[in-house]
gemmi code that builds the backbone of each chain (N, CA, C; Angstrom):
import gemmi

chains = {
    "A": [
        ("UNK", (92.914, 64.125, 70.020), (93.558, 64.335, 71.330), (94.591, 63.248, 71.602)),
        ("UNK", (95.787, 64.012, 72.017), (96.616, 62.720, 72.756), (97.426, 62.917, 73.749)),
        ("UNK", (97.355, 62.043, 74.482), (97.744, 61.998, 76.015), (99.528, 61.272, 76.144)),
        ("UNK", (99.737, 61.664, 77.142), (101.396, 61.258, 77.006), (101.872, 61.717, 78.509)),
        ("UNK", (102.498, 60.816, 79.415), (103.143, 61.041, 80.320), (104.315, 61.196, 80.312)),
        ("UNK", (105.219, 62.573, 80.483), (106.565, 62.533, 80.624), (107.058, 62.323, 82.244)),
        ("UNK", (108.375, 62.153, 82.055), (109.332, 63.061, 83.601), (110.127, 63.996, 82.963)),
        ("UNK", (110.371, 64.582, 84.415), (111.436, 65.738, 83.905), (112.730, 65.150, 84.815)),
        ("UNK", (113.401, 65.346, 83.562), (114.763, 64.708, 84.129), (115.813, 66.018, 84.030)),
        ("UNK", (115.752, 66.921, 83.956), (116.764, 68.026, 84.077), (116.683, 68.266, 85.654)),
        ("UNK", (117.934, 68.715, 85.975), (118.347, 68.805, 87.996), (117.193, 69.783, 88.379)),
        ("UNK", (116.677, 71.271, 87.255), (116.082, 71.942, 87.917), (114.505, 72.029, 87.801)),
        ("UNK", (114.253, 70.768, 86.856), (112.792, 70.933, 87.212), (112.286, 71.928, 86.384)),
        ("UNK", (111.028, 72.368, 86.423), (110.173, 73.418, 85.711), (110.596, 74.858, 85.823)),
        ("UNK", (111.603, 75.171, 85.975), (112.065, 76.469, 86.546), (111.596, 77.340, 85.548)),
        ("UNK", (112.005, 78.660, 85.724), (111.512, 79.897, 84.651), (111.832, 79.187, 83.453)),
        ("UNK", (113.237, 79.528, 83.232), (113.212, 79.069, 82.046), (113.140, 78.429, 81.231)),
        ("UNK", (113.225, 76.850, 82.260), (112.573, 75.482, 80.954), (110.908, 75.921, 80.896)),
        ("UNK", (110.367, 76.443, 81.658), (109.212, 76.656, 81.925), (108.722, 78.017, 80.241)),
        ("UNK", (109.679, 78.753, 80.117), (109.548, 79.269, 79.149), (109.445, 79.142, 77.779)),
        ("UNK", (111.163, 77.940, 77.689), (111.154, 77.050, 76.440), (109.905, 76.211, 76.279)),
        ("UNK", (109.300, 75.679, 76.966), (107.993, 74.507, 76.913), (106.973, 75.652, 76.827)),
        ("UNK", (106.845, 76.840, 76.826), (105.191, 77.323, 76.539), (106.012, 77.700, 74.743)),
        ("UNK", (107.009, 78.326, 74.547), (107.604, 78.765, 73.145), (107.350, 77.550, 71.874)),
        ("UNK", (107.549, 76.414, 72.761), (107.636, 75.419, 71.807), (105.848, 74.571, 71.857)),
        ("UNK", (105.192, 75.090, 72.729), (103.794, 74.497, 72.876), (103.124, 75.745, 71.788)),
        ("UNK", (103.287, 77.275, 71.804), (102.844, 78.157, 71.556), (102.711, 78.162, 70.120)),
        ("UNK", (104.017, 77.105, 69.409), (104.254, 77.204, 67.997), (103.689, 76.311, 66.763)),
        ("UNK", (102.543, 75.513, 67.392), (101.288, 74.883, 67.482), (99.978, 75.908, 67.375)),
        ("UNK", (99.424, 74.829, 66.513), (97.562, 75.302, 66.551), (97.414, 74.636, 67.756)),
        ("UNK", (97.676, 73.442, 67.159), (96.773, 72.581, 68.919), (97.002, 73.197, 70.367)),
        ("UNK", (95.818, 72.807, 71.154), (96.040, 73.545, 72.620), (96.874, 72.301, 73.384)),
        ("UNK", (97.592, 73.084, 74.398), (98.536, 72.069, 74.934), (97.921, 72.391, 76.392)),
        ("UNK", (97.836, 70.828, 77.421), (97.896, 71.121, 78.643), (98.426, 70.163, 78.953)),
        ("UNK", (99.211, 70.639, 80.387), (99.683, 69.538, 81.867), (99.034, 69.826, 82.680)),
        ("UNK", (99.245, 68.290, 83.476), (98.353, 68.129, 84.800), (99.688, 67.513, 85.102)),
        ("UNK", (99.765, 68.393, 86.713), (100.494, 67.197, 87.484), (100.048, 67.614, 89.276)),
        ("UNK", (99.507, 66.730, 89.782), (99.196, 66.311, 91.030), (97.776, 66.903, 91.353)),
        ("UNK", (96.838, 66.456, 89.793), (95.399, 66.966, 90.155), (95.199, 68.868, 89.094)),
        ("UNK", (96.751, 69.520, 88.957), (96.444, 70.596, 88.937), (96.559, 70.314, 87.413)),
        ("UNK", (95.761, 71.291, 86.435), (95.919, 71.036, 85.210), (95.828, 72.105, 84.873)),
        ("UNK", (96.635, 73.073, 83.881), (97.015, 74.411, 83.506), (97.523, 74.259, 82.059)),
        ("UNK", (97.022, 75.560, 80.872), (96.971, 75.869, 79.519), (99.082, 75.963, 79.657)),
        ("UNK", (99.133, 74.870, 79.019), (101.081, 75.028, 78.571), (101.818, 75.791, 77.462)),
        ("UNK", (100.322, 77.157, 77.238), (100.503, 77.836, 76.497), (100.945, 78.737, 77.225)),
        ("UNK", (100.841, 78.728, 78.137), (100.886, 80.347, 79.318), (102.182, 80.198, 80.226)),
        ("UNK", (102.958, 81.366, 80.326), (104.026, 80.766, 81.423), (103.547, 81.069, 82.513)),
        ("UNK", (102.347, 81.609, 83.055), (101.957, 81.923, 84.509), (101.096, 80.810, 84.377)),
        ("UNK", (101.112, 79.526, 83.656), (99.800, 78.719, 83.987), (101.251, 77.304, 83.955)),
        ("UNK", (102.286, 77.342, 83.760), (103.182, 76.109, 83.726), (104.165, 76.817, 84.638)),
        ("UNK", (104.497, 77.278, 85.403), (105.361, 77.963, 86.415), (104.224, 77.680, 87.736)),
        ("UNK", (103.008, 77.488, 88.145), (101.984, 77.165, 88.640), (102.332, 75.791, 88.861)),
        ("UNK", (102.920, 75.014, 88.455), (103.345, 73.244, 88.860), (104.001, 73.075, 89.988)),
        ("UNK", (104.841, 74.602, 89.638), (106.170, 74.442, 90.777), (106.757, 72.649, 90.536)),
        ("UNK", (107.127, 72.283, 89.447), (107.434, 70.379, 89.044), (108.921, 70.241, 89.337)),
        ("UNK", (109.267, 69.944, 90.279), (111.227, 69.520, 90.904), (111.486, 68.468, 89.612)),
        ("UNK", (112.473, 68.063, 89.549), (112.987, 67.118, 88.684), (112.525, 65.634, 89.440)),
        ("UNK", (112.111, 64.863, 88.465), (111.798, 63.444, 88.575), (110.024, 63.494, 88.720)),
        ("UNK", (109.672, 64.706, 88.459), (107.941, 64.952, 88.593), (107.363, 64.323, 87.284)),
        ("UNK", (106.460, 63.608, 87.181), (105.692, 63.175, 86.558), (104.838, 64.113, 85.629)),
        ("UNK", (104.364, 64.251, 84.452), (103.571, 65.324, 83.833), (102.704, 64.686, 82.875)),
        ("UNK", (101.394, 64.916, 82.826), (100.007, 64.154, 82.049), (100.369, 65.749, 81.006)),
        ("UNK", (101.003, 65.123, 79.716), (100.687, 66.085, 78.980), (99.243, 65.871, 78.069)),
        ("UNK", (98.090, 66.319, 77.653), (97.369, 66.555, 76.379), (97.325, 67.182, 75.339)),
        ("UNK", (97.326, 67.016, 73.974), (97.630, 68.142, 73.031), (96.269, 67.793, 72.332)),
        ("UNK", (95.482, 68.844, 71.686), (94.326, 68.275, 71.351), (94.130, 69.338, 69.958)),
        ("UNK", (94.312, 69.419, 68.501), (94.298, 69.829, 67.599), (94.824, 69.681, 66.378)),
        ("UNK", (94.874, 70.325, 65.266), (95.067, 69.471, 63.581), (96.421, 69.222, 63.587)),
        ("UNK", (97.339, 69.594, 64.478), (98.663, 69.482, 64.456), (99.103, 68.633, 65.858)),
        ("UNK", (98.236, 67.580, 66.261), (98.982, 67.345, 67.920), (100.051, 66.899, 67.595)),
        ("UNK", (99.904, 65.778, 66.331), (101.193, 64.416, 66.444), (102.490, 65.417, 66.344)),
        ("UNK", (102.563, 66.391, 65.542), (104.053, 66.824, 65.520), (104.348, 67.630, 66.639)),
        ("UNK", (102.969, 68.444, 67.498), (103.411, 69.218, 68.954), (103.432, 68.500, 69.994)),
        ("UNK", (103.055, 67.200, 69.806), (103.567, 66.264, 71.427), (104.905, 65.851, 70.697)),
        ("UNK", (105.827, 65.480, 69.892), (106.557, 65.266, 69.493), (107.756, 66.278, 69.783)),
        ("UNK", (107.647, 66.923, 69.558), (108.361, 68.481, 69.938), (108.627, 68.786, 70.926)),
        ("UNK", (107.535, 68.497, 71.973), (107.321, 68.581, 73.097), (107.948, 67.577, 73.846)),
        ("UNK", (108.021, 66.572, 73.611), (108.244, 65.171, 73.959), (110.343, 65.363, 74.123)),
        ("UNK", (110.195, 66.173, 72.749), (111.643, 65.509, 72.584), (112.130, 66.927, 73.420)),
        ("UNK", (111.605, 68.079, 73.344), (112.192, 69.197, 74.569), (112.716, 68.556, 75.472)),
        ("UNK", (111.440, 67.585, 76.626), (111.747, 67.540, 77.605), (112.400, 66.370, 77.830)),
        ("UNK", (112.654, 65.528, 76.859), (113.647, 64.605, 76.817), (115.040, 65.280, 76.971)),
        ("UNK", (115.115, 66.289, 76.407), (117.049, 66.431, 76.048), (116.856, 67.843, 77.070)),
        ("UNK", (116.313, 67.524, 78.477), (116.396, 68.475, 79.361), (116.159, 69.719, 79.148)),
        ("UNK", (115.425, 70.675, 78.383), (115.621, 71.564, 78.168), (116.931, 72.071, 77.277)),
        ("UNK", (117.696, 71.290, 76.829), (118.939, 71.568, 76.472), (119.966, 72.285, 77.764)),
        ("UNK", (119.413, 71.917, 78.638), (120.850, 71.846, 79.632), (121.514, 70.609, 80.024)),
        ("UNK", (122.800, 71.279, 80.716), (123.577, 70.367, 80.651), (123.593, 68.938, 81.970)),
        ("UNK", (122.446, 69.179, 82.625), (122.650, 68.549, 83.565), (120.497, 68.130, 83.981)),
    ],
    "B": [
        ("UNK", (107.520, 77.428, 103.063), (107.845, 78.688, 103.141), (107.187, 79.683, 101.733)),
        ("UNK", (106.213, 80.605, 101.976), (105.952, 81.712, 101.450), (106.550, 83.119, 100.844)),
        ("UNK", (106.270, 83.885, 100.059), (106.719, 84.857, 99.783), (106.500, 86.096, 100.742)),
        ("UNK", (106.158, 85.993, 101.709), (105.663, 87.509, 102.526), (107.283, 86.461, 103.637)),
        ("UNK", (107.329, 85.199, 103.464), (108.203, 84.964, 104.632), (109.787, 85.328, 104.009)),
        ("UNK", (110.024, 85.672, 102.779), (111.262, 86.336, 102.080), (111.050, 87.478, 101.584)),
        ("UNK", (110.109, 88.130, 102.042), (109.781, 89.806, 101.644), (109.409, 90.505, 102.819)),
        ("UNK", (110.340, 91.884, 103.034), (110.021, 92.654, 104.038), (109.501, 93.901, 102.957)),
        ("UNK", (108.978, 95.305, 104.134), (108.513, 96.093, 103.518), (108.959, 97.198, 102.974)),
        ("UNK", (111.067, 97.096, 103.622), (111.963, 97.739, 103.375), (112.203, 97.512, 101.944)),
        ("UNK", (111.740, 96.221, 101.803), (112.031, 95.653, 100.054), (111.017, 95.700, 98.888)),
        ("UNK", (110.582, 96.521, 99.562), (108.778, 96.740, 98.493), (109.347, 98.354, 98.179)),
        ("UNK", (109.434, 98.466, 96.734), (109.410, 100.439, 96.322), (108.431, 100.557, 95.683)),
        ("UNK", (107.290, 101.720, 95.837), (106.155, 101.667, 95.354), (106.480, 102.943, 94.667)),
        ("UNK", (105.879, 102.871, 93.164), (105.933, 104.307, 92.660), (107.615, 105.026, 91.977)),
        ("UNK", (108.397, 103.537, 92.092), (109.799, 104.082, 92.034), (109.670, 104.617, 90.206)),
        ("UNK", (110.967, 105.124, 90.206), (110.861, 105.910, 88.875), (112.264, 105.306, 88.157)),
        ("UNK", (112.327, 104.618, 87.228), (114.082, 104.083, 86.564), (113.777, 104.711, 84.940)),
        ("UNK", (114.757, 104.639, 84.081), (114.965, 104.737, 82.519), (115.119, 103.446, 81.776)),
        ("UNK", (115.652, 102.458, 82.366), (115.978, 101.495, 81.218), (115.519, 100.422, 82.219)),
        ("UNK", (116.118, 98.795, 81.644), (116.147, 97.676, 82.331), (117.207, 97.554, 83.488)),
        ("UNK", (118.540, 97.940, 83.124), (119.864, 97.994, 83.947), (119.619, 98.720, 85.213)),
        ("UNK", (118.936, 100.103, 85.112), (118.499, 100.361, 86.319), (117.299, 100.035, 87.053)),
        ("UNK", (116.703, 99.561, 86.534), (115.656, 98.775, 87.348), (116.554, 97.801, 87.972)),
        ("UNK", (117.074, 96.545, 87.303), (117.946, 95.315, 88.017), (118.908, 95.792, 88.920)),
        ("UNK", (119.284, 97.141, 88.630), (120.449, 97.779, 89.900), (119.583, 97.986, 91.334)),
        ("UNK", (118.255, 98.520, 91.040), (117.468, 98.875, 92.231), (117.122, 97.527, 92.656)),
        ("UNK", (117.094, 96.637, 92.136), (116.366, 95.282, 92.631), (117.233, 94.549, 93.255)),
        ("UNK", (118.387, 95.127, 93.000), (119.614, 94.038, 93.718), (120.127, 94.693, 94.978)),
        ("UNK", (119.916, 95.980, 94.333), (120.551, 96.804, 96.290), (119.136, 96.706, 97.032)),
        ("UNK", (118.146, 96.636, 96.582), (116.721, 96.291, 98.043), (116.976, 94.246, 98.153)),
        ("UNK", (117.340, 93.591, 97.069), (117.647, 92.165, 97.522), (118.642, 91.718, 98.528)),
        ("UNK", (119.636, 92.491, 98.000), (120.949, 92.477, 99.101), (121.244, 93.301, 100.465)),
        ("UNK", (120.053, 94.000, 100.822), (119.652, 94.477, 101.966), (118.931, 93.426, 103.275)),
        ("UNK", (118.469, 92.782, 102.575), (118.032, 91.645, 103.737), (119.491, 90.699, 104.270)),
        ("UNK", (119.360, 89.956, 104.996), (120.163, 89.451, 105.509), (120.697, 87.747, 104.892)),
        ("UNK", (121.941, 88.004, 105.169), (122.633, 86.370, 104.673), (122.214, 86.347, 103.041)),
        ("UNK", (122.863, 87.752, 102.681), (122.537, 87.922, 101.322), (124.053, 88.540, 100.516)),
        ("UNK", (124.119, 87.952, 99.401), (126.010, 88.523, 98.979), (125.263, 89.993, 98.680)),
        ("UNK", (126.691, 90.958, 97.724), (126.351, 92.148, 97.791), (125.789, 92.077, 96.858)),
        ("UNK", (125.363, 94.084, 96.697), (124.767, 94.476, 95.877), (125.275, 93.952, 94.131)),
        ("UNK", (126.334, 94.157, 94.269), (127.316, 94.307, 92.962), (126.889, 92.626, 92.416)),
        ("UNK", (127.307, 91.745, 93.164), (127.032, 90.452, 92.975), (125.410, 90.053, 92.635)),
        ("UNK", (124.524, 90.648, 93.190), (123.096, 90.185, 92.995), (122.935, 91.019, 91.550)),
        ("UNK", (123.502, 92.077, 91.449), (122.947, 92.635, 90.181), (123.275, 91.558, 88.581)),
        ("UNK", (124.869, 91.441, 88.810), (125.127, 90.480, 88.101), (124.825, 88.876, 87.810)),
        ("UNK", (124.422, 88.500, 89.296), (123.270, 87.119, 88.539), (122.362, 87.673, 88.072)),
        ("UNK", (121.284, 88.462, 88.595), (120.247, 88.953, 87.667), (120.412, 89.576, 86.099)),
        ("UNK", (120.954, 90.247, 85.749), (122.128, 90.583, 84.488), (121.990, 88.975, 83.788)),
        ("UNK", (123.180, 88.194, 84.251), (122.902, 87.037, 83.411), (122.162, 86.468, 83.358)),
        ("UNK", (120.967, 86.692, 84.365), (119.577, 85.434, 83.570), (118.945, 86.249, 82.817)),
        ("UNK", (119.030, 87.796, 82.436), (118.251, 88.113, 81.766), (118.214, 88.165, 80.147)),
        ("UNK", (119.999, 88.107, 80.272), (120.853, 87.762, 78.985), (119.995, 86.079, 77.899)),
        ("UNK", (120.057, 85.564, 79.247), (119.029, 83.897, 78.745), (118.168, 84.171, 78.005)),
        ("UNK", (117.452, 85.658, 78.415), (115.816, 85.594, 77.932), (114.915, 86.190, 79.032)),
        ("UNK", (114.373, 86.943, 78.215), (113.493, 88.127, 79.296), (113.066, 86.863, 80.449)),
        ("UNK", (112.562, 88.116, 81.740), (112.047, 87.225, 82.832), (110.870, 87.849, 83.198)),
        ("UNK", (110.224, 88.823, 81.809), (109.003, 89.228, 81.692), (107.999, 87.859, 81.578)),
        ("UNK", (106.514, 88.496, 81.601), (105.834, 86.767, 81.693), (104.553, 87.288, 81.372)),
        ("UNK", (104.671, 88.736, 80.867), (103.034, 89.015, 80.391), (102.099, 89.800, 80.885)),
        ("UNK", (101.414, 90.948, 80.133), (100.607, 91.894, 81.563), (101.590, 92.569, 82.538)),
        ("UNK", (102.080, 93.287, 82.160), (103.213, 94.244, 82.505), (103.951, 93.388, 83.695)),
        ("UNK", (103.978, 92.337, 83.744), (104.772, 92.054, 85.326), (106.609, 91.004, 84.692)),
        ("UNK", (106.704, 91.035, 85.454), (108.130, 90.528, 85.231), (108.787, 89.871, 86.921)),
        ("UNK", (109.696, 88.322, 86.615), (109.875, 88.398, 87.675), (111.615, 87.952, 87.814)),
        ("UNK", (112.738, 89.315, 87.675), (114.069, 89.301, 88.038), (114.302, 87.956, 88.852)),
        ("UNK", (115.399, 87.341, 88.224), (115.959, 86.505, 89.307), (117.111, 85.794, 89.186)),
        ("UNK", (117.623, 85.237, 90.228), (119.627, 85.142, 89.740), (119.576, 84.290, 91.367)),
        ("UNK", (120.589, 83.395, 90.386), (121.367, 82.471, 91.753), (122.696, 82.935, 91.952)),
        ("UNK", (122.736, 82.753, 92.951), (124.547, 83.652, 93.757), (125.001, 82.547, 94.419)),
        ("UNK", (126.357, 82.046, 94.082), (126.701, 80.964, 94.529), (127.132, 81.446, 96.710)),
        ("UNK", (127.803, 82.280, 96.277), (128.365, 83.151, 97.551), (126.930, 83.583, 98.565)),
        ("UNK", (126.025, 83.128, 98.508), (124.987, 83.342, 99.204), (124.334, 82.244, 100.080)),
        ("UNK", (123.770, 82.732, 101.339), (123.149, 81.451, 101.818), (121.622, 81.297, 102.179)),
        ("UNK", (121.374, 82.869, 102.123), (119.644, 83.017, 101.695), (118.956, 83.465, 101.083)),
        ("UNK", (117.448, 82.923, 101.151), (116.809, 83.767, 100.318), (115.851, 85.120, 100.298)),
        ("UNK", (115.786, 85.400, 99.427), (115.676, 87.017, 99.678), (114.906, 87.279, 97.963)),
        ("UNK", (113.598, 88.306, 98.489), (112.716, 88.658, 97.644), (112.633, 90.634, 97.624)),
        ("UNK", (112.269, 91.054, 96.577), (111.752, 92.167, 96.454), (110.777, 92.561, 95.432)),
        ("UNK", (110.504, 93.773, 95.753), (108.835, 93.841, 94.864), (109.102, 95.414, 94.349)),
        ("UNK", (108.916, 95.516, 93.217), (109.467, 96.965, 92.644), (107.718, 97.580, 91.806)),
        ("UNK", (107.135, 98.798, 91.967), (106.378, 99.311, 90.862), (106.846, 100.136, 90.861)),
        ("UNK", (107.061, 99.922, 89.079), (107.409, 101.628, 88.662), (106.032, 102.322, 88.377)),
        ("UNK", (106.428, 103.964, 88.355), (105.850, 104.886, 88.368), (105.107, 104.992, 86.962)),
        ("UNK", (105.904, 104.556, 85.766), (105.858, 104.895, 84.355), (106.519, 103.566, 83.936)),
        ("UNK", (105.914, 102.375, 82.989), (106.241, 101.485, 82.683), (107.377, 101.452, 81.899)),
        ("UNK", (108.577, 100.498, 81.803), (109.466, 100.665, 80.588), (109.782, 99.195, 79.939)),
        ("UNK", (110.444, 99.484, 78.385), (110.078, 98.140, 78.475), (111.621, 96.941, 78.730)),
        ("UNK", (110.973, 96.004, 78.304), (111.239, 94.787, 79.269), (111.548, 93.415, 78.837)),
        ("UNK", (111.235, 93.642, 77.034), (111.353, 93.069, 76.263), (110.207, 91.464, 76.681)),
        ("UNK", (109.718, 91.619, 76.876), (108.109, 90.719, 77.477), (107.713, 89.871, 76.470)),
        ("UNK", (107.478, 88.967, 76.314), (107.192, 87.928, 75.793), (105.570, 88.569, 74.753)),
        ("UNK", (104.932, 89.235, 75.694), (103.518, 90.274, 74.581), (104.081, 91.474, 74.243)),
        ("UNK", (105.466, 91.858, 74.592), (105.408, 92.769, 73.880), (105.148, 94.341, 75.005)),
        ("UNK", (104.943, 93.730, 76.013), (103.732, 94.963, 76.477), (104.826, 95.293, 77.739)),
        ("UNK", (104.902, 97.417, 77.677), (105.458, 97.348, 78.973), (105.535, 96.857, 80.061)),
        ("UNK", (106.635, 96.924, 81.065), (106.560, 96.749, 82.583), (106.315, 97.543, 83.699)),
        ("UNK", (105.667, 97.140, 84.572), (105.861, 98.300, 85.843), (105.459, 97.345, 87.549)),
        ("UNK", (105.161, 96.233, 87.293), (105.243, 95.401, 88.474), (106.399, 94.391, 88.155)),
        ("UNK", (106.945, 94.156, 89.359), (108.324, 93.245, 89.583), (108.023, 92.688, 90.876)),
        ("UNK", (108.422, 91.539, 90.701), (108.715, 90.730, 91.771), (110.176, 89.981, 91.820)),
        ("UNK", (111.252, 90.413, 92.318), (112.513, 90.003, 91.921), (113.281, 88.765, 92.999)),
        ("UNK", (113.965, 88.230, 92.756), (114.282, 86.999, 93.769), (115.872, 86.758, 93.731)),
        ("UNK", (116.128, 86.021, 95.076), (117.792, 86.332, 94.873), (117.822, 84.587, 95.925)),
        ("UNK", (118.827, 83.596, 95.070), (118.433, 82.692, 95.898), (119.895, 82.131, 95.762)),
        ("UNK", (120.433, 80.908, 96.621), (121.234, 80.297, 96.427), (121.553, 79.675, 95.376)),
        ("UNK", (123.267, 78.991, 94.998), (123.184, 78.315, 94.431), (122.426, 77.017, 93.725)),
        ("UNK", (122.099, 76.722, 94.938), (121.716, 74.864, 95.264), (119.648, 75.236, 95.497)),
        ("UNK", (119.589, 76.255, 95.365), (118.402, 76.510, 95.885), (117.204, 75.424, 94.950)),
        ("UNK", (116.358, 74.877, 95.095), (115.363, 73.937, 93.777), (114.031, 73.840, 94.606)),
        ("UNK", (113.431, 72.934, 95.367), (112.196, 73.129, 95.504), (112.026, 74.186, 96.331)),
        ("UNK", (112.246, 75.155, 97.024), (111.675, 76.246, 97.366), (111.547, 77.049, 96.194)),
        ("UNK", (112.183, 77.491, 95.564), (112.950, 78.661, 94.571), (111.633, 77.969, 93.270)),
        ("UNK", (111.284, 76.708, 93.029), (109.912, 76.917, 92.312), (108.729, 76.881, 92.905)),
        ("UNK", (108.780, 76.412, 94.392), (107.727, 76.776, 95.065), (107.253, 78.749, 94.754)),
        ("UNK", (108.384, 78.995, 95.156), (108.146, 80.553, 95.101), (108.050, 81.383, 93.866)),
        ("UNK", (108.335, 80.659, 93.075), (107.952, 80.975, 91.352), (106.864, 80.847, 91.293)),
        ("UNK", (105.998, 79.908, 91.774), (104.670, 79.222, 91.340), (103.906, 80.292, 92.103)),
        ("UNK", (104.135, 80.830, 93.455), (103.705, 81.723, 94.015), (103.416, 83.213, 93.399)),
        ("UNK", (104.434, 83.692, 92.765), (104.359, 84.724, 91.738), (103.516, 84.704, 90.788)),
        ("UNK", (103.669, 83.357, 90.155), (103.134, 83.114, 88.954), (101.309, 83.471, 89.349)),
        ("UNK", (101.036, 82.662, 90.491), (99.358, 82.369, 90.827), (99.343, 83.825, 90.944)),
        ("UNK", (99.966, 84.866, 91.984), (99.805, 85.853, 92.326), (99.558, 87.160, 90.997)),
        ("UNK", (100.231, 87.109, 90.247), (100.203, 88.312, 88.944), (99.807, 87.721, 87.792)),
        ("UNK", (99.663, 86.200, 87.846), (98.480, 85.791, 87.013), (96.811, 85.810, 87.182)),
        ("UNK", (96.759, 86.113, 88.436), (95.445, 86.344, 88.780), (94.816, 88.161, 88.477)),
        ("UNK", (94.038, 88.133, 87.499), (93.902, 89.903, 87.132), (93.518, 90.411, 88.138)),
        ("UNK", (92.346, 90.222, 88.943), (92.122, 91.110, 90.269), (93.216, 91.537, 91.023)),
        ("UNK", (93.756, 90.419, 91.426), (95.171, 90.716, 93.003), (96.139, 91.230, 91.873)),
        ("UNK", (96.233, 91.036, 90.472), (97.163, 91.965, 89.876), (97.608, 93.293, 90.177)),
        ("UNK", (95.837, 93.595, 89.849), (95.796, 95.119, 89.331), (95.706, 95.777, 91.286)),
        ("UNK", (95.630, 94.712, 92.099), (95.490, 95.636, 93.861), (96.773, 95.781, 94.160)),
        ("UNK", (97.594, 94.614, 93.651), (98.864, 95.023, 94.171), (99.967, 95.834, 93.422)),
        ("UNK", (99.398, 96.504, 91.870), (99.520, 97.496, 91.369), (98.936, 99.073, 92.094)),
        ("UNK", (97.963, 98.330, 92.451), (97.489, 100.249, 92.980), (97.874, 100.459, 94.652)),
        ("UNK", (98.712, 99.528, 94.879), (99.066, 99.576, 96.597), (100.033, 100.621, 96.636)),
        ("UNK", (99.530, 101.744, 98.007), (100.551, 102.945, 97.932), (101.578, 102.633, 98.599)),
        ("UNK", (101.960, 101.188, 99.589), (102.810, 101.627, 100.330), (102.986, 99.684, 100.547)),
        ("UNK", (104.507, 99.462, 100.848), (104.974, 98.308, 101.119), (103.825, 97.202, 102.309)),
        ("UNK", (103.458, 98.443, 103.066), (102.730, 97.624, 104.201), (101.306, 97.074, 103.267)),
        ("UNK", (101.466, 97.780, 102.775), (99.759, 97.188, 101.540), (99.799, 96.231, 100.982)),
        ("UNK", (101.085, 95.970, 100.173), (101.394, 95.121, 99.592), (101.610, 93.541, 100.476)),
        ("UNK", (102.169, 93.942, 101.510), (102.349, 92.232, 102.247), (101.093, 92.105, 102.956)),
        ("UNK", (100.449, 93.363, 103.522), (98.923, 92.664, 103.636), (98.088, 91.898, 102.242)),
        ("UNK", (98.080, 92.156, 101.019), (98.027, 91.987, 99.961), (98.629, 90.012, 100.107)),
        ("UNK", (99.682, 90.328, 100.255), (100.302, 89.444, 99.576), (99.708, 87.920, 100.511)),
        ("UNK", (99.648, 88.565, 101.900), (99.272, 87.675, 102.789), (97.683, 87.014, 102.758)),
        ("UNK", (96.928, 87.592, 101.582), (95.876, 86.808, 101.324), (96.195, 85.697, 100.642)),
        ("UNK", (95.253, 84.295, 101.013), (95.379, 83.192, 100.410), (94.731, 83.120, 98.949)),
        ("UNK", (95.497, 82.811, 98.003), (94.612, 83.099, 96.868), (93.674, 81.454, 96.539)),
        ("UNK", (94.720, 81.030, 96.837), (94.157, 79.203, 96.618), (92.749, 79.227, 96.650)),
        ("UNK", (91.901, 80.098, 97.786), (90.036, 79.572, 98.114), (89.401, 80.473, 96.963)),
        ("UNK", (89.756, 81.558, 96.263), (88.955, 82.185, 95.469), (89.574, 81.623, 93.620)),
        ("UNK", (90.844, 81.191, 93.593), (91.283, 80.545, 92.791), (91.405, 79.644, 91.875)),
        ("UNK", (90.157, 78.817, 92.851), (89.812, 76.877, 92.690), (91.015, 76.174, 91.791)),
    ],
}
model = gemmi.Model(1)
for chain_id, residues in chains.items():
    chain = gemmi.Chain(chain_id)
    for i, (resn, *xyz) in enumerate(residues, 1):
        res = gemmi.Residue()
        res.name, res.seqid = resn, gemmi.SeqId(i, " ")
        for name, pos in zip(("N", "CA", "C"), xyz):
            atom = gemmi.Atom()
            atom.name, atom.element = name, gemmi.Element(name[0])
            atom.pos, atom.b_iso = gemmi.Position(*pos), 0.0
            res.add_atom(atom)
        chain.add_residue(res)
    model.add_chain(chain)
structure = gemmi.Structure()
structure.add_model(model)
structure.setup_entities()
């Protein structure tokens, strides 16, 4: 298991569609992926369970990845939400 | 602010009948652009159009939830579509559509606009209130529906 706190630094936050890219890129993993943020903790495999954050930009996120593949799916993960979703702002 | 507080019952079609995706998003934009301090029809169809171009705004279990920012707009505005006969939707499982929940918001719109995502999301991710507000005959069902708190049975 490993634990990792991001932010989200893209303007829009968890919206549909970063919300989509982050279950696509959690989904492409054995390991199970979850966030917690403000107590709530939801499977980041699911987009009705990471659209559930409702997370604005500058939100804090307790990611866990817990399986034979975490190191390269928090990595992946890590670097998604580093380069904003790949938007531009 | 809630989803029953950007959904009237003029904007709920229960039972509607379309052929493809294009006409579904056409019906979703003339019941969006019917509420007030809303751009037109023509305009809501086409933000919705381009977010769908991004990547379905299906999400699993026949539901899907349309949605498009309009710069020319200054509110927000919801609608709720079941079709009669599911079509598809290109869904992330794969699996037809026939519940919609569609949204039409400002440019600048951000913490409401995922507040009200998250709202959808709890709402048609939950299988019970799924499948009630699938079998609701009539708009007024649905916002009684909608107006239950799901949060206490939810944990």
């Amino acid at each position: 298991m490993i634990q990792k706190t991001l932010t989200l630094r893209n303007q829009r936050g968890l919206h549909a569609r970063a919300a989509s890219k982050l279950v696509q890129c959690a989904s492409a993993f054995q390991s199970q992926v979850w966030l917690t943020r403000q107590g709530r903790r939801v499977n980041a495999q699911s987009i009705m369970g990471v659209l559930l954050l409702a997370a604005p930009s500058g939100s804090e996120l307790l990611m866990e990845v817990d399986g034979p593949d975490e190191e390269q799916a928090i990595a992946a993960l890590v670097e998604l939400v580093d380069n904003r979703f790949g938007e531009d702002q | 602010m809630q989803l029953t507080d950007v959904l009237s019952a003029d904007r709920i079609a229960v039972g509607l009948s379309v052929s493809s995706k294009k006409s579904l998003l056409e019906k979703a934009a003339e019941l969006l652009a019917s509420a007030s301090d809303t751009a037109d029809a023509r305009e809501v169809f086409e933000s919705l159009c381009q977010r769908e171009r991004l990547g379905s705004t299906g999400l699993g279990h026949g539901v899907a939830i349309p949605h498009g920012r309009v710069s020319s707009q200054a509110g927000v505005s919801a609608a709720m579509i079941r079709l009669s006969t599911p079509i598809d939707f290109d869904a992330p499982d794969s699996e037809k559509v026939d519940l919609f929940f569609a949204l039409s918001v400002p440019e600048q719109c951000s913490d409401l606009y995922l507040r009200l995502l998250a709202e959808m999301a709890e709402r048609l991710g939950n299988a019970d209130h799924r499948e009630r507000l699938r079998s609701a005959v009539s708009g007024e069902e649905v916002l009684k529906l909608l107006a239950i708190d799901l949060s206490d049975s939810a944990g």
